[in-house]
FIPALUM-360735 format. One record per residue (C-alpha): y, z, x. Coordinates in steps of 0.001 Angstrom, whole numbers, plus 500000, padded with zeros to 6 digits. Layout:
<torbas>
+--------+--------+--------+
!      Y !      Z !      X !
+--------+--------+--------+
!      Y !      Z !      X !
...
+--------+--------+--------+
</torbas>
This chain:
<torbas>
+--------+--------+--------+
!      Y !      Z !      X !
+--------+--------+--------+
! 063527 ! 855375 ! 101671 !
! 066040 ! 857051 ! 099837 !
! 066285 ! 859492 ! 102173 !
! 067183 ! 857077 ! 105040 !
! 069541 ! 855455 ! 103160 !
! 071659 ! 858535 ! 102889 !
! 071413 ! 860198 ! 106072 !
! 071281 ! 856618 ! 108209 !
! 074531 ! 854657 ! 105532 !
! 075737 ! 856903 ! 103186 !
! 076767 ! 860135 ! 104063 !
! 077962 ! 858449 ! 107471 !
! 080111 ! 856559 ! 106083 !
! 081626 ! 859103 ! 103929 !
! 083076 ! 860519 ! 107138 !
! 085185 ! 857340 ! 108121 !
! 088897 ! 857423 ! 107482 !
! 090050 ! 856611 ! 103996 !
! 092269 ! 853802 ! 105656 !
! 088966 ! 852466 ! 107882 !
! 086810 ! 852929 ! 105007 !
! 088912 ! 850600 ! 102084 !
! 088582 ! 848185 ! 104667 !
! 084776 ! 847870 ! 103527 !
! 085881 ! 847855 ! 099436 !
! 088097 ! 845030 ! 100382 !
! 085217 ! 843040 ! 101899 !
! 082965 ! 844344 ! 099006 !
! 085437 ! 842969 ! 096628 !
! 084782 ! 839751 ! 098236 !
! 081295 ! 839897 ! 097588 !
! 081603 ! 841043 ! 094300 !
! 083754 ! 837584 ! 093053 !
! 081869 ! 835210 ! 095603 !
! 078517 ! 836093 ! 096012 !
! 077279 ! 839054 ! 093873 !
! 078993 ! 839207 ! 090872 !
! 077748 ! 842662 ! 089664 !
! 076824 ! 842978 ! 085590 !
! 079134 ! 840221 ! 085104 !
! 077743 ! 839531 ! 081579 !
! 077803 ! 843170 ! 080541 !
! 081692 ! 843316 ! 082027 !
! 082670 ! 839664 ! 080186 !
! 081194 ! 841253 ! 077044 !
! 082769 ! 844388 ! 076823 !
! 085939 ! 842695 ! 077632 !
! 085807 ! 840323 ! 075116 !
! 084803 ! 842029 ! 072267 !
! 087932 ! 845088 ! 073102 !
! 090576 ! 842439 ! 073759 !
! 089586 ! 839413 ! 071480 !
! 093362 ! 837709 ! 071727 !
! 092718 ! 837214 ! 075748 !
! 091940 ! 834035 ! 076558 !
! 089060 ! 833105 ! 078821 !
! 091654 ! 832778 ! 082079 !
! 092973 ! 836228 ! 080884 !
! 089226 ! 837771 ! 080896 !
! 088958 ! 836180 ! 084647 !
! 091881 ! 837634 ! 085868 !
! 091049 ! 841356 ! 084230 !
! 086972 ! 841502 ! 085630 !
! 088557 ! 840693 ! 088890 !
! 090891 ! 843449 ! 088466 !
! 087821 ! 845505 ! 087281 !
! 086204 ! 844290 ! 090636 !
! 088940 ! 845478 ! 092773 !
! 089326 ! 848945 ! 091280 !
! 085453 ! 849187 ! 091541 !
! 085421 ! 848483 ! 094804 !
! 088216 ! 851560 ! 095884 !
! 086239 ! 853850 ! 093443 !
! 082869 ! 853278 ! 094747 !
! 084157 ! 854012 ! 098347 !
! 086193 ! 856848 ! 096968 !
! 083320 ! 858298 ! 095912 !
! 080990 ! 858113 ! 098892 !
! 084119 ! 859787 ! 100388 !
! 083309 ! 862443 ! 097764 !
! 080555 ! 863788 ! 099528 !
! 082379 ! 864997 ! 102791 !
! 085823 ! 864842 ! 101680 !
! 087877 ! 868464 ! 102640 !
! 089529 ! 870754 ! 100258 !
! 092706 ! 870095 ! 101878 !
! 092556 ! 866564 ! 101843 !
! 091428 ! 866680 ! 097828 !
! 094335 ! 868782 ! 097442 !
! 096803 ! 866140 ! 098740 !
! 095215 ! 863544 ! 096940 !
! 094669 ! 864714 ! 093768 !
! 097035 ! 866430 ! 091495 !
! 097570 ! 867755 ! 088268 !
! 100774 ! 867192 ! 087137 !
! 100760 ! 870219 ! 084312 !
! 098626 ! 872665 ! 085692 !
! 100143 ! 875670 ! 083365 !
! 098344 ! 874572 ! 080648 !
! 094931 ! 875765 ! 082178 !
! 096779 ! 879267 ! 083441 !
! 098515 ! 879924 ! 080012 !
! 094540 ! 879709 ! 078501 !
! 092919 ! 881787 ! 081113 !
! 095516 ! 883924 ! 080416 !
! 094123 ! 884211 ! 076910 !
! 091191 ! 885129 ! 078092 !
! 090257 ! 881139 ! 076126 !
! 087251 ! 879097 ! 077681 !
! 088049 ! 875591 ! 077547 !
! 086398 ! 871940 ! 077471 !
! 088216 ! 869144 ! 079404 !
! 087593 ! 865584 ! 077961 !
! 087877 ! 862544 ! 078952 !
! 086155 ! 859505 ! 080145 !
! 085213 ! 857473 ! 083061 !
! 088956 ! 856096 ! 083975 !
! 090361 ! 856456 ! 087486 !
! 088544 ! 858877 ! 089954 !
! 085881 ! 861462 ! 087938 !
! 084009 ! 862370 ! 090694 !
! 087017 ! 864008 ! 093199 !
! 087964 ! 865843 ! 089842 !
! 084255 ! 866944 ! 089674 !
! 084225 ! 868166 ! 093215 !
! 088019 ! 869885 ! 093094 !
! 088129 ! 871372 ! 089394 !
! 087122 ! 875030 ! 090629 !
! 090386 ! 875246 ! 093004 !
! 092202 ! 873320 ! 090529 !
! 091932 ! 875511 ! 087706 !
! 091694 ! 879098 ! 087710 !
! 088114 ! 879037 ! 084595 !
! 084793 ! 879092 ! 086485 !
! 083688 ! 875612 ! 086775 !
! 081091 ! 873918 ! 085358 !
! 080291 ! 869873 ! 084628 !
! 077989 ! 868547 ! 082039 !
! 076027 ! 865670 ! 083045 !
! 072900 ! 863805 ! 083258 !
! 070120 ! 863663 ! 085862 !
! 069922 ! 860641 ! 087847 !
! 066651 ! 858615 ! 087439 !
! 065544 ! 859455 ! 091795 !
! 065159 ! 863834 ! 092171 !
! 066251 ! 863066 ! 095796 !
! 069940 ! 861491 ! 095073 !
! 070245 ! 864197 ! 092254 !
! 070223 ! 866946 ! 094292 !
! 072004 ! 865948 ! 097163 !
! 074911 ! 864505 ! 095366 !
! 075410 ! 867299 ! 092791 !
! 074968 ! 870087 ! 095851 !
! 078108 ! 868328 ! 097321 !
! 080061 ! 867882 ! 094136 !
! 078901 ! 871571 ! 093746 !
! 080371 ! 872609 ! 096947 !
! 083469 ! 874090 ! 096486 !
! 082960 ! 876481 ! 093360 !
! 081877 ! 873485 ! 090550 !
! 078605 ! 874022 ! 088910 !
! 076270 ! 870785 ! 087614 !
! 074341 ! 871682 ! 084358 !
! 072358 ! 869257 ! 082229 !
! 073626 ! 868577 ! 079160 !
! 070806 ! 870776 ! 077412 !
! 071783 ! 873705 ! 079291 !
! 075060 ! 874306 ! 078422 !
! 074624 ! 877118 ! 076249 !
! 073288 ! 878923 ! 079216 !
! 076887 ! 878194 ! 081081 !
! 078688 ! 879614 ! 077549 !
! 076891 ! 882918 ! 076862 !
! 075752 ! 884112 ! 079961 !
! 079371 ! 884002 ! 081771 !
! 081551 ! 886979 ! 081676 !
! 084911 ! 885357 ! 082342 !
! 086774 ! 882232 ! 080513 !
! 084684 ! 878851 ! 081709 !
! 085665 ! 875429 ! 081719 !
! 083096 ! 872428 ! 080623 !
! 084124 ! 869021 ! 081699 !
! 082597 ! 866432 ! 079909 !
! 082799 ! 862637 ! 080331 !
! 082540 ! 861536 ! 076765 !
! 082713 ! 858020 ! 076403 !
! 079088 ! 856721 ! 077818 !
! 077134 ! 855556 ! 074739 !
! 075171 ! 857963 ! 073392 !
! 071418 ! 858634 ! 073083 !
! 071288 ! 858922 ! 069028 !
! 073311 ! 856416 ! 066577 !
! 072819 ! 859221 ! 064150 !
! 073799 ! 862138 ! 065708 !
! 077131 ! 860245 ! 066828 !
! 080509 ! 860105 ! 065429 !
! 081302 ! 856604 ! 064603 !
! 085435 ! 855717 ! 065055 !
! 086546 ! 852269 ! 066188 !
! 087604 ! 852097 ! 069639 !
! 088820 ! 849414 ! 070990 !
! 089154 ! 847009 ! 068826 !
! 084857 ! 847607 ! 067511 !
! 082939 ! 850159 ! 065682 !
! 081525 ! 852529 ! 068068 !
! 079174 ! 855370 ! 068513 !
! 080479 ! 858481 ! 070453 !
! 079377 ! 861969 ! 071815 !
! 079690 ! 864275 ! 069182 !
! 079095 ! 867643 ! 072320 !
! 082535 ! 868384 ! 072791 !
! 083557 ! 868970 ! 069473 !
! 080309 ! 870474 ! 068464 !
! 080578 ! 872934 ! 071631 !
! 084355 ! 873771 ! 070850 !
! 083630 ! 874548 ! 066966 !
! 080051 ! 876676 ! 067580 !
! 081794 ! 878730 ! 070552 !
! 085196 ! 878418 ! 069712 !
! 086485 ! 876801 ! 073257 !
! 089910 ! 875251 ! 073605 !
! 089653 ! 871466 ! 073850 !
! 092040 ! 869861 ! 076513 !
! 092460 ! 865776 ! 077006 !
! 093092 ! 864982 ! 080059 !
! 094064 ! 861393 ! 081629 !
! 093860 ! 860626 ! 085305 !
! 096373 ! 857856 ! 086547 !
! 096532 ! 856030 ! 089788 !
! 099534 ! 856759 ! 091922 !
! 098592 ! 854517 ! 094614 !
! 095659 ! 853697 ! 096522 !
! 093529 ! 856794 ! 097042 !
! 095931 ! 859018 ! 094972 !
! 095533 ! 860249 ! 091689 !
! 097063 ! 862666 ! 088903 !
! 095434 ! 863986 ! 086088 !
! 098005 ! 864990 ! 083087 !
! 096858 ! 867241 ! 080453 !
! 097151 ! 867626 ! 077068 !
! 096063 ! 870363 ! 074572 !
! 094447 ! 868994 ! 071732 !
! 093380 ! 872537 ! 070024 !
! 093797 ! 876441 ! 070862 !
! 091528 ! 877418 ! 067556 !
! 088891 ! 874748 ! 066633 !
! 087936 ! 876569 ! 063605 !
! 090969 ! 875156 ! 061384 !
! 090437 ! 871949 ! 062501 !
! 089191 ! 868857 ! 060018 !
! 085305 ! 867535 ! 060794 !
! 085614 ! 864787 ! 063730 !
! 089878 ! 865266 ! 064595 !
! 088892 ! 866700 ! 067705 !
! 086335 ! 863604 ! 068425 !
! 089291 ! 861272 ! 067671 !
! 092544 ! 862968 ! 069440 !
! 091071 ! 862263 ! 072744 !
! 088591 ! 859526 ! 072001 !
! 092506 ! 857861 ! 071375 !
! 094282 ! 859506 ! 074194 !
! 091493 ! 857846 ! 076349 !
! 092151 ! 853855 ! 074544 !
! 095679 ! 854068 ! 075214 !
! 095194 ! 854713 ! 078984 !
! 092472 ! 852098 ! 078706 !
! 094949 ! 849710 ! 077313 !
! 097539 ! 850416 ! 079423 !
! 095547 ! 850088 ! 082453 !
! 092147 ! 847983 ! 081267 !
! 090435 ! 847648 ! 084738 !
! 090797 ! 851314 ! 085537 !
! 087573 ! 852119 ! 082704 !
! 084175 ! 851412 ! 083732 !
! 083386 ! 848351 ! 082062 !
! 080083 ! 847683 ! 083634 !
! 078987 ! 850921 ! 081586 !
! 076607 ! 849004 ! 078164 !
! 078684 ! 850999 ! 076301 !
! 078223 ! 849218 ! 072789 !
! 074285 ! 849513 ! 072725 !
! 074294 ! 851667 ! 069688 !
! 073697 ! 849479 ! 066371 !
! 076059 ! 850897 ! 063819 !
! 073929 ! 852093 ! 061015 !
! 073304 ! 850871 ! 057539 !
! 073925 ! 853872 ! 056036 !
! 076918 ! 854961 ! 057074 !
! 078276 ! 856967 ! 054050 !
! 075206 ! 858595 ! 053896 !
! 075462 ! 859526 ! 057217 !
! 079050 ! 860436 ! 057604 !
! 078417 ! 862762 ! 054495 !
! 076134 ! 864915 ! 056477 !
! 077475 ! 864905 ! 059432 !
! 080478 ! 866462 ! 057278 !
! 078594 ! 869068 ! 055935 !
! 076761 ! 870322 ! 059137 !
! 080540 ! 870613 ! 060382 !
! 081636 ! 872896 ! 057426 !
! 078407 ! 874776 ! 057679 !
! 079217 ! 875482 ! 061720 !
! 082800 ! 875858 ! 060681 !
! 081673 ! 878888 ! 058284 !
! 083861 ! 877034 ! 055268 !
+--------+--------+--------+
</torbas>
């Protein structure tokens, strides 16, 4: 069945025109505040518990916002699979792209962090012609073996290589020339207590503790990024340098500089984030001090101090 669906519907339609094919997220927007009103308690949730002054006509108007960004990024992204390196190339950007030359320059491997705001997946696919590291992209395996391999061998198509999250130390000390790790870091993660715990937005919260850990054990360059919306079906990603030389920084800084770069973009723009993520899953734990305390001292002991 799955395989039907993506030869007969999917991939298909990823070969319409952009202009044809936001025709269809207009009428799925439709659907989406009419008929199927997708994880609208999970979306209502989130939003209320990050922006508690809002009032209940407020929340409305933002999930329908939500609805109609959806809608362009889930058609953006079946676009993904066929999409051409020119046309990437005129529709995404990076607006300062010297930041990633001056560190391959250095001969400095980097991570790129951010979250799931704006349009991920034509970063995934366009990051090897973007940049001058060797690609790769930490992520998950989806829950069917057929989607995972067929979407990842497009995303993978132009120079970017998928590798699970417990592989990346294969991607670090195997290559022989400055790499670059993106990682999405803001899903909720799999362990309250091997999380760093930080409010964000506006509520205790449990994040991915990789990056940091990745950039302190192998010495990487971290780099925030933001991507912003231009206009429809254009996007730039900005970067920002958060550290050259992990070692001198304090235990969870990195973990915060662009767990906060990412809330003010989210604030600025709320219904470009992925609020139907369950991103608050995690129950903070008890013992907090306790916790925090070790986590402290497993980052001096990496650190060497």
């Amino acid at each position: 069945m799955a395989a039907l669906v993506f030869y007969i519907f999917v991939l298909p339609l990823s070969y319409l025109p952009l202009g044809f094919s936001y025709l269809l997220a207009d009428l799925f927007y439709l659907i989406l505040i009419t008929v199927f009103p997708y994880r609208k308690k999970v979306i209502e949730g989130n939003l209320k518990r990050s922006f508690p002054g809002l009032t209940p006509a407020e929340i409305l108007k933002l999930k329908r916002r939500f609805y109609r960004h959806f809608s362009d990024i889930l058609i953006e992204g079946i676009k993904n699979l066929s999409i051409s390196k020119r046309e990437l190339n005129r529709r995404f950007t990076v607006k300062n792209p010297e930041l990633m030359q001056e560190l391959y320059a250095k001969n400095k491997s980097v991570i790129l962090v951010s979250g799931h705001y704006n349009n991920w997946e034509w970063l995934i696919t366009s990051q090897s012609f973007l940049f001058p590291h060797k690609a790769y992209g930490i992520g998950m395996p989806m829950s069917s073996k057929f989607w995972d391999k067929k979407i990842n061998s497009l995303r993978q198509r132009f120079g970017m290589k998928v590798i699970h999250s417990g592989n990346f130390k294969e991607a670090i000390e195997e290559s022989d020339e400055p790499i670059a790790i993106l990682t999405l870091a803001d899903q909720s993660p799999g362990d309250s207590h091997k999380s760093y715990w930080m409010n964000f937005l506006n509520q205790q919260s449990a994040i991915l503790y990789g990056p940091e850990y990745m950039a302190i054990k192998y010495n990487m360059a971290v780099v925030g990024f933001i991507i912003r919306k231009v206009k429809r079906g254009h996007y730039e990603m900005e970067l920002k340098l958060i550290c050259d030389d992990p070692i001198k920084t304090k235990w969870g800084e990195i973990t915060e500089e662009h767990i906060k770069m990412l809330e003010t973009a989210i604030i600025e723009k709320p219904e470009q984030w992925i609020w139907s993520h369950k991103r608050w899953k995690r129950d903070v734990p008890t013992d907090m001090d306790k916790l925090r305390q070790k986590q402290y001292e497993k980052f001096e002991q990496l650190a060497n101090r």
